[in-house]
N, C-alpha and C positions, 0 to 999 in steps of 0.2 A: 684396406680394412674390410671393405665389402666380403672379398672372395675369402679371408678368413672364417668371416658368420658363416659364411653359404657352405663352406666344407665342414663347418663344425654341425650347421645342420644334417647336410644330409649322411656324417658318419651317428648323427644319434638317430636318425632311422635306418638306417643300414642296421642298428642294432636291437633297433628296437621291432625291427621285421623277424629276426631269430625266435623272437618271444611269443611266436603264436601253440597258443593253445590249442592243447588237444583231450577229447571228450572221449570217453567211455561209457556207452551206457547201457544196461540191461533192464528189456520191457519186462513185463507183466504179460500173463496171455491174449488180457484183453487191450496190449499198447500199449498201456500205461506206464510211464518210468518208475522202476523197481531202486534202481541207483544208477550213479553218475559217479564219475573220478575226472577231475580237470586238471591236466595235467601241465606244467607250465610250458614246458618243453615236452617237445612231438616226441624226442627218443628218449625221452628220463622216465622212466615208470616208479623211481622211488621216490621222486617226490609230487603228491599232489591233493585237493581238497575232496574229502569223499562224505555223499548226501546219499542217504536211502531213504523211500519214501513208503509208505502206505498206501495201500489201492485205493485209497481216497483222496491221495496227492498231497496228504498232510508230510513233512517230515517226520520221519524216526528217528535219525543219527544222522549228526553231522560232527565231522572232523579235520584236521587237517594233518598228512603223513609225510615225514622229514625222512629223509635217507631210510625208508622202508617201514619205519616205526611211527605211530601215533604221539606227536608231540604237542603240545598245546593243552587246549582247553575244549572238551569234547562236550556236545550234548543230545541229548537222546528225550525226545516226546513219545506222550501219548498219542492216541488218535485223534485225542480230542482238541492237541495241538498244546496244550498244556505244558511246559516242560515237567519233565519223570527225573533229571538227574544231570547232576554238573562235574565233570571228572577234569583234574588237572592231569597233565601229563609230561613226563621228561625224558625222550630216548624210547619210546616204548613202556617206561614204569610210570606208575600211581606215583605224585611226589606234591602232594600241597593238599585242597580240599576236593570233598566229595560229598555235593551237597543231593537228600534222595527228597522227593515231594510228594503228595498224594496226588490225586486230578482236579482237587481243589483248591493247587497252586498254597496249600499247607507244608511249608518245612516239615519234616516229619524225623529226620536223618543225620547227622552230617560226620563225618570223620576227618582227621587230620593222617595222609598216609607219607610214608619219608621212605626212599626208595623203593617203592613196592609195599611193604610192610605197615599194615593198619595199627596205629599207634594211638590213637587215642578217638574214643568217637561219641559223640551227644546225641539222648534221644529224647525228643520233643513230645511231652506229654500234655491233652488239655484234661481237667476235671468236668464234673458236671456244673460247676460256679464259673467254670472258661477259665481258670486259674491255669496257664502255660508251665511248664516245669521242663525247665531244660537240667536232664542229668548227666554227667559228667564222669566217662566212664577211660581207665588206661590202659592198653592191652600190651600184655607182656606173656611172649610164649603161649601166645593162643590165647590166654585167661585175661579175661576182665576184671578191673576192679573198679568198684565205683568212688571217685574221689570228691566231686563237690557238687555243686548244683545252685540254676539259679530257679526263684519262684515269680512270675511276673503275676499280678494280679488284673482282672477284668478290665480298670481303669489304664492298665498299661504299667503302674509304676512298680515297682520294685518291691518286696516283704523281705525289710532288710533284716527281719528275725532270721527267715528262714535259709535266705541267700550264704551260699558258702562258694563265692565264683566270682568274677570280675567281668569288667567292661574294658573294650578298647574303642580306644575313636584317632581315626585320621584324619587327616583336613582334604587329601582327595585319595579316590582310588586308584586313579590312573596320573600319570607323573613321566616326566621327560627323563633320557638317561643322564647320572650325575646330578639333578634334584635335591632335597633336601627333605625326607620323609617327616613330617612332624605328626607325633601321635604322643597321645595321652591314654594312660592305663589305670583304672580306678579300682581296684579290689573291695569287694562286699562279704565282708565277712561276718555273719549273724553271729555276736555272742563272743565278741573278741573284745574283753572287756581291756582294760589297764595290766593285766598279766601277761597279755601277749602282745606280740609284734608282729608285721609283716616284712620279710625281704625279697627283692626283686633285683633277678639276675637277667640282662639280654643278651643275645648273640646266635650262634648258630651250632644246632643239635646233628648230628649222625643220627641211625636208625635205632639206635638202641637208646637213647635220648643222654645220647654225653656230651657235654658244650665241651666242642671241637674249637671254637672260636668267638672267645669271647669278646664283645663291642665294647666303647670307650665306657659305657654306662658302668658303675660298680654298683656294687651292692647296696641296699638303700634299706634304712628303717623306717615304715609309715607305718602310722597308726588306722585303724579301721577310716574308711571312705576318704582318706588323704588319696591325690592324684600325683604321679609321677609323668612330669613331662618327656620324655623320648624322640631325638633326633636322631636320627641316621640316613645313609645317603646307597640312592638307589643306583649300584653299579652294575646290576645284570638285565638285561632285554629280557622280557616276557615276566611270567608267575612271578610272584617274590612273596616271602613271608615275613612277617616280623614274627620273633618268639623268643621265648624267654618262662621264665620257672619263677614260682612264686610260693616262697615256703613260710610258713605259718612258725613260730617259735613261740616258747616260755618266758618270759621276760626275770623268771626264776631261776632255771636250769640251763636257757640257749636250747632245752630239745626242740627236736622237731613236733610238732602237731599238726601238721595237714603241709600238704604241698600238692601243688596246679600249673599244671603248664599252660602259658600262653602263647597264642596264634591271633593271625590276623592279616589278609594274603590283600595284596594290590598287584598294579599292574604295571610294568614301568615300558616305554615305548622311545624310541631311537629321537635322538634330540635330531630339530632342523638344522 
């Protein structure tokens, strides 16, 4: 029994001796590390984690590169060490969020991008009363349109007159593979009296926003600040979105009167 442990050890260092890293780096004139690439394996140059830094030793960008392409979740500082920007990434493409900030660690930005293609994106306004205004904008063929918005007021809470936009809530961000995603979606809809309805559709969109695959949820009637609870289950490693459309109707006609798509990105990580 012994000599089986003792060969089971030393073949997992035997293999875990292959795994030495190897380092890339390029100074500065005055020495100082400009960047780094660490690469897992001594002979694999496409895959590895790459850091650039600032002549003042703050990071700029950091990333990490899968078969040649930037995959993951990239971020990029100021000098001041502040983060400047959060970019999702899949294969080399934009594919989840992209959040931009001031140096005042102020939201200022954020876009939803689906293979490469910037699809919908909010811009974070404050007033002179600090009244937040997130606008809600969907880009098709280059052109934006603006579709809803929310108004948060100084105290923080909500101006459900003026709110044409929803809220989502998870119970965590990050979640083992196979999990069980629980989230809740509240839609604020100012002025959505008794004539109208809301329906909410989940699942998953292409780039041109057509549910490719729709999840067990159907289509649901709520009435203004009703919540819809949403189960579903985390089968992919890494970025993950929830999303799903959210169209406004006539409780007269069935037309349409406003429609919103929803997002809402976690992180799912390889079960023990």
């Amino acid at each position: 029994m012994r000599r089986i442990i003792f060969l089971i050890v030393i073949s997992l260092c035997l293999f875990s001796c292959k795994k030495s890293t190897k380092v890339e780096v390029e100074l500065y004139k005055d020495g100082k590390v400009k960047y780094e690439k660490k690469f897992l394996y001594p002979n694999d140059t496409l895959n590895y984690t790459y850091t650039e830094y600032y002549n003042n030793g703050i990071i700029k960008d950091n990333y990490k590169v899968v078969n040649g392409n930037i995959h993951g979740r990239a971020i990029a500082y100021y000098q001041s060490g502040n983060i400047e920007n959060i970019s999702d990434y899949v294969c080399g493409k934009l594919h989840g969020l992209n959040l931009v900030y001031n140096d005042n660690k102020e939201l200022v930005r954020e876009s939803l991008y689906l293979n490469n293609r910037q699809k919908i994106y909010l811009a974070y306004q404050k007033n002179k009363k600090n009244y937040i205004k997130k606008l809600a904008y969907i880009v098709n063929n280059g052109k934006a349109k603006g579709v809803g918005q929310m108004v948060i007021k100084e105290t923080g809470n909500i101006d459900y007159d003026l709110t044409y936009y929803y809220q989502i809530f998870i119970e965590e961000d990050t979640v083992k593979l196979g999990e069980i995603i629980k989230s809740s979606i509240v839609p604020v809809i100012g002025n959505c009296n008794e004539e109208c309805y809301i329906e909410i559709e989940m699942g998953e969109f292409d780039d041109t926003f057509t549910m490719i695959n729709k999840s067990e949820v159907e289509e649901f009637e709520l009435n203004n600040l009703d919540t819809l609870l949403y189960d579903h289950k985390a089968d992919k490693v890494g970025i993950n979105l929830i999303m799903g459309r959210m169209s406004v109707r006539s409780r007269i006609d069935g037309s349409l009167l406003g429609e919103l798509y929803i997002y809402r990105d976690y992180y799912v990580e390889f079960s023990d």
